[in-house]
C-alpha positions as CSV (number, residue, x, y, z in Angstrom):
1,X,125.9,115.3,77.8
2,X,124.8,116.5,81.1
3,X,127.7,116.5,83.7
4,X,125.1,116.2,86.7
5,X,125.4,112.7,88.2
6,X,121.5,112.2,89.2
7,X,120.4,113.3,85.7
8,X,118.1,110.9,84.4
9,X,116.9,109.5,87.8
10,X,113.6,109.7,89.3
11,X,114.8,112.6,92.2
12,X,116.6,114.4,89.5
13,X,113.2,114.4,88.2
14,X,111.4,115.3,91.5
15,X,113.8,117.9,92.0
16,X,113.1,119.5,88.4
17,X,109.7,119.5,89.2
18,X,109.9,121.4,92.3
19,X,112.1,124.0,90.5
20,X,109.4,124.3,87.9
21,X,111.7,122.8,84.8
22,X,111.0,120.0,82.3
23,X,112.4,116.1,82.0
24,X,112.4,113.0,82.1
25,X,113.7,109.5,83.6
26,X,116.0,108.0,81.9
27,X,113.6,105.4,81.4
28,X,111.1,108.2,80.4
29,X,108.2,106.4,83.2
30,X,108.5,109.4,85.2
31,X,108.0,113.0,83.6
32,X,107.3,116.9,84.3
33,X,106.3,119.5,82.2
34,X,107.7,121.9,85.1
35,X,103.8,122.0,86.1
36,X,102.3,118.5,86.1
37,X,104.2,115.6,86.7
38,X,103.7,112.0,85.6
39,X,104.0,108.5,86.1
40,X,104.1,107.1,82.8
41,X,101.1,109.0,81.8
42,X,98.8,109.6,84.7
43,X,99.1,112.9,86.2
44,X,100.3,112.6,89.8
45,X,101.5,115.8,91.0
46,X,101.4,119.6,90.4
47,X,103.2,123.0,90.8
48,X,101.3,125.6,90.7
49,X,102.2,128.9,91.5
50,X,105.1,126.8,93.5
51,X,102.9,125.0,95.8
52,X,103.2,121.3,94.3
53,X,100.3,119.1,95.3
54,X,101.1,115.3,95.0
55,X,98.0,112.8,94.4
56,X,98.3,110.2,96.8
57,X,97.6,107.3,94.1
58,X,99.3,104.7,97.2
59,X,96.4,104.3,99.2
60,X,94.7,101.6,99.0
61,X,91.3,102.6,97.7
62,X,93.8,104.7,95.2
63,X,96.3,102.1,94.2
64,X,97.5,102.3,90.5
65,X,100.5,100.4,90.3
66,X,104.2,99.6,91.8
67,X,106.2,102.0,90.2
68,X,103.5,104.7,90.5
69,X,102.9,103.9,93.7
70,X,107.2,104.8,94.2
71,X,107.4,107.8,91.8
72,X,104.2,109.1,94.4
73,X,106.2,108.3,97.2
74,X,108.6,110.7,96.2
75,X,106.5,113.7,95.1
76,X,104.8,113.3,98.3
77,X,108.5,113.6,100.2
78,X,108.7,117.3,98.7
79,X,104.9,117.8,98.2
80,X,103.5,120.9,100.1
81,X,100.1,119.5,100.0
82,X,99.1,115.2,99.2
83,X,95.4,114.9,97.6
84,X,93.0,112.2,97.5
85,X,92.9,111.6,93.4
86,X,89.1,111.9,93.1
87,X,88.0,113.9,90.0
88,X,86.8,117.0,91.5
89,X,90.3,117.2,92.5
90,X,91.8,116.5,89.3
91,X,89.6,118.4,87.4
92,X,90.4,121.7,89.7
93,X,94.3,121.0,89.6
94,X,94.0,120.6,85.9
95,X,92.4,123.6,85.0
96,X,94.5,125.6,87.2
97,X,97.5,124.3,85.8
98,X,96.6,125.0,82.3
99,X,95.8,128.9,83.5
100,X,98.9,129.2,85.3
101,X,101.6,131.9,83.8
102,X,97.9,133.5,82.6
């Protein structure tokens, strides 16, 4: 068992992220690979070459959910850059991220 008291909560997660390591929520709807991270599935933030780019999925043309909308919210407090999630966007941050370490 992990003796870190924020282990399993959604900045332990945003703060693994950032550092470029893996896990999860407790309640698994927030996620990193150390590279992309997730809101239950949808890709809402990268680190790439350590300059994480959140994709600002709160806007209102953007809106996805609640709980996306708060997992965002919190990427965006450490992201260097926030994106508009359109899929030119996606698609570049995507295949960068599966070249990076290359």
């Amino acid at each position: 068992m992990r003796s870190d008291a924020n282990y399993g909560t959604n900045d332990f997660v945003i703060n693994s992220w950032k550092q470029g390591h893996s896990t999860k929520s407790s309640t698994g709807s927030l996620s990193t690979d150390g590279t992309v991270l997730f809101s239950y599935r949808l890709p809402i933030g990268y680190n790439i070459d350590n300059v994480l780019t959140a994709l600002d999925y709160t806007s209102p043309d953007n809106f996805y959910s609640v709980t996306t909308s708060i997992h965002v919210g919190k990427a965006k407090s450490v992201a260097d850059v926030v994106a508009t999630p359109d899929s030119r966007t996606i698609d570049a941050l995507s295949t960068l991220a599966s070249n990076a370490g290359d």
